[in-house]
C-alpha positions in Angstrom: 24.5 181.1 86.5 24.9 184.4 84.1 22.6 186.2 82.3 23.0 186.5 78.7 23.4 189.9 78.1 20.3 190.3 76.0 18.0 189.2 79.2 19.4 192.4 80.7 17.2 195.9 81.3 18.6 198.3 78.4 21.5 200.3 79.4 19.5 203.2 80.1 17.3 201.8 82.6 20.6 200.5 84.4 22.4 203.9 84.1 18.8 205.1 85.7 18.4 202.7 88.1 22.3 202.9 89.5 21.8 207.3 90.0 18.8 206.6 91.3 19.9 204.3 94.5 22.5 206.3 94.9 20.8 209.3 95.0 18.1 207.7 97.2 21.3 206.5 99.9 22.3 210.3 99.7 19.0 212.5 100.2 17.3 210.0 102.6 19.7 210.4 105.3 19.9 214.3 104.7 15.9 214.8 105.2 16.0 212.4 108.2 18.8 214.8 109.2 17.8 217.9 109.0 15.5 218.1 112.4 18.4 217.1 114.8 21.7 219.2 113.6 22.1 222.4 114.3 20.8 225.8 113.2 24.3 226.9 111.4 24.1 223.8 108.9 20.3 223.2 109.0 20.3 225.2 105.5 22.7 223.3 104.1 21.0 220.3 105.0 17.8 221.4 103.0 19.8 222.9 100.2 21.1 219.9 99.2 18.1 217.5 100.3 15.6 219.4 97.9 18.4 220.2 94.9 19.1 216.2 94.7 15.8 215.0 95.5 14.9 217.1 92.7 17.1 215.3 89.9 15.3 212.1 91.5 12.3 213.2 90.0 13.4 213.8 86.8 15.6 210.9 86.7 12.6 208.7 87.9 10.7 210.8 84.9 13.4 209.5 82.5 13.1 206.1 83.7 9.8 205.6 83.3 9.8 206.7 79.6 12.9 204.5 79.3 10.4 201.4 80.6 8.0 202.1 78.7 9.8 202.4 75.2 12.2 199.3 76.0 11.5 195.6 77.0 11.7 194.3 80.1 13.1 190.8 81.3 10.3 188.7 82.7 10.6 187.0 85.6 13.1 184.0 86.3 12.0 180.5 85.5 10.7 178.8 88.1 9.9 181.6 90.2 6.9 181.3 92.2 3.9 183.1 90.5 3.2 184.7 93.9 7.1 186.5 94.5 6.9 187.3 90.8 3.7 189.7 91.5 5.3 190.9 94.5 8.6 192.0 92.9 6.5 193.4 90.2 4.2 195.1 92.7 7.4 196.5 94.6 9.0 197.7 91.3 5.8 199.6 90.3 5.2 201.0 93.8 8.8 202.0 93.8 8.3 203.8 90.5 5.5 205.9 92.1 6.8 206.6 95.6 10.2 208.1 94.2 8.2 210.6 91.6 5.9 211.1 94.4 7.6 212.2 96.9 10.2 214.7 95.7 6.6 216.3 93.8 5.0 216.7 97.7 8.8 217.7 99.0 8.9 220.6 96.3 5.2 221.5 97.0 5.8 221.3 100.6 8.8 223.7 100.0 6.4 226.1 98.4 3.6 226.0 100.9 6.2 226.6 103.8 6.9 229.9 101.9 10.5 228.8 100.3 11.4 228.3 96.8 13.6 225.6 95.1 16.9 227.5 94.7 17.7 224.5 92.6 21.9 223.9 93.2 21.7 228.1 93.3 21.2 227.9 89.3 18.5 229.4 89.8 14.6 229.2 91.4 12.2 226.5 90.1 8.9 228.4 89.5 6.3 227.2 92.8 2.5 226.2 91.8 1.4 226.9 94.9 2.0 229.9 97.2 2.1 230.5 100.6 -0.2 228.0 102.9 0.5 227.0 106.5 -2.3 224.1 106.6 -0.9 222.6 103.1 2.7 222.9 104.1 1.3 220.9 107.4 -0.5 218.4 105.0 2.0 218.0 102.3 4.6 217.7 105.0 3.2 214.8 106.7 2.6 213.2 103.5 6.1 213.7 102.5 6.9 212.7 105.9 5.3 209.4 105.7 6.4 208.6 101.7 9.7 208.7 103.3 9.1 206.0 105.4 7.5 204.4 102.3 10.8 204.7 100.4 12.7 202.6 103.0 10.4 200.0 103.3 10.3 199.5 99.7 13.7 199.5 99.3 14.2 197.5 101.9 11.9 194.7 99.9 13.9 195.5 96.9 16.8 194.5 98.7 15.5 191.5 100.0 14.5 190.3 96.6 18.0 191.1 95.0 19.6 188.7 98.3 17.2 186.3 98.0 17.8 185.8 94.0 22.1 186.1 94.7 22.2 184.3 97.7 19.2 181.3 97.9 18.3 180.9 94.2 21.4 181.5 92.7 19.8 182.7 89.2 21.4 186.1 87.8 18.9 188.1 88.4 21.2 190.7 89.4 23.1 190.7 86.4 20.1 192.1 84.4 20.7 195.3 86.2 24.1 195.6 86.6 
């Protein structure tokens, strides 16, 4: 079954959403990197890591304004009030994991004594300076909303299969 178009997410929010995952697919696997290859690429690990984790933030920024100025499609007929709240649940927690995290990444960046050399445009000013025992903290934290990402996706994913494959509804068109 299709989607009319008009049941869709405006084409901002889909041009937003599509960076995003891809974004997400590229910077996750270069922070889960960067403690196992080696010394000579290590900063070129992080370089890249914090520049695109960076434009997740304000791409997540620009996608929540987008959500809030445009409508949203509700949830598919016939879905169970229960998977509805939990897809809304996962979209929202989504939303605050991926600004979240890149904001304790950059912080955590700053407390370790480094800057954002943003792409080597230039340095993103740091609101914090110098801290050992925050770096430690906001590392951890950043450490764990990592794990947090891929579980949520993971849901995500889950609920985009189980709308294509099992209930057959277009779900997935809205977005694409």
């Amino acid at each position: 079954m299709s989607m009319p178009q008009e049941a869709g997410y405006h084409p901002l929010a889909r041009c937003f959403h599509w960076l995003v995952a891809v974004l997400v697919f590229a910077v996750w696997p270069l922070g889960a990197l960067i403690s196992v290859v080696g010394d000579d690429v290590r900063t070129g690990f992080y370089f890249w890591h914090e520049s695109l984790g960076f434009v997740v933030l304000w791409l997540m920024l620009a996608r929540l304004c987008v959500r809030f100025l445009t409508t949203t499609p509700g949830s598919p007929a016939g879905l169970p009030r229960a998977l509805a709240g939990l897809a809304h649940a996962n979209q929202w927690a989504l939303y605050l994991v991926l600004i979240a995290q890149p904001v304790v990444g950059f912080l955590a960046t700053n407390a370790h004594g480094f800057p954002l050399d943003w792409f080597g445009l230039g340095t993103v000013p740091s609101p914090v300076g110098e801290s050992p025992a925050l770096a430690e903290t906001l590392s951890a934290i950043h450490y764990w909303l990592a794990w947090a990402v891929l579980a949520l996706v993971g849901l995500h994913v889950a609920g985009v299969l189980y709308h294509r494959v099992i209930r057959h509804d277009g779900v997935l068109a809205r977005m694409t």
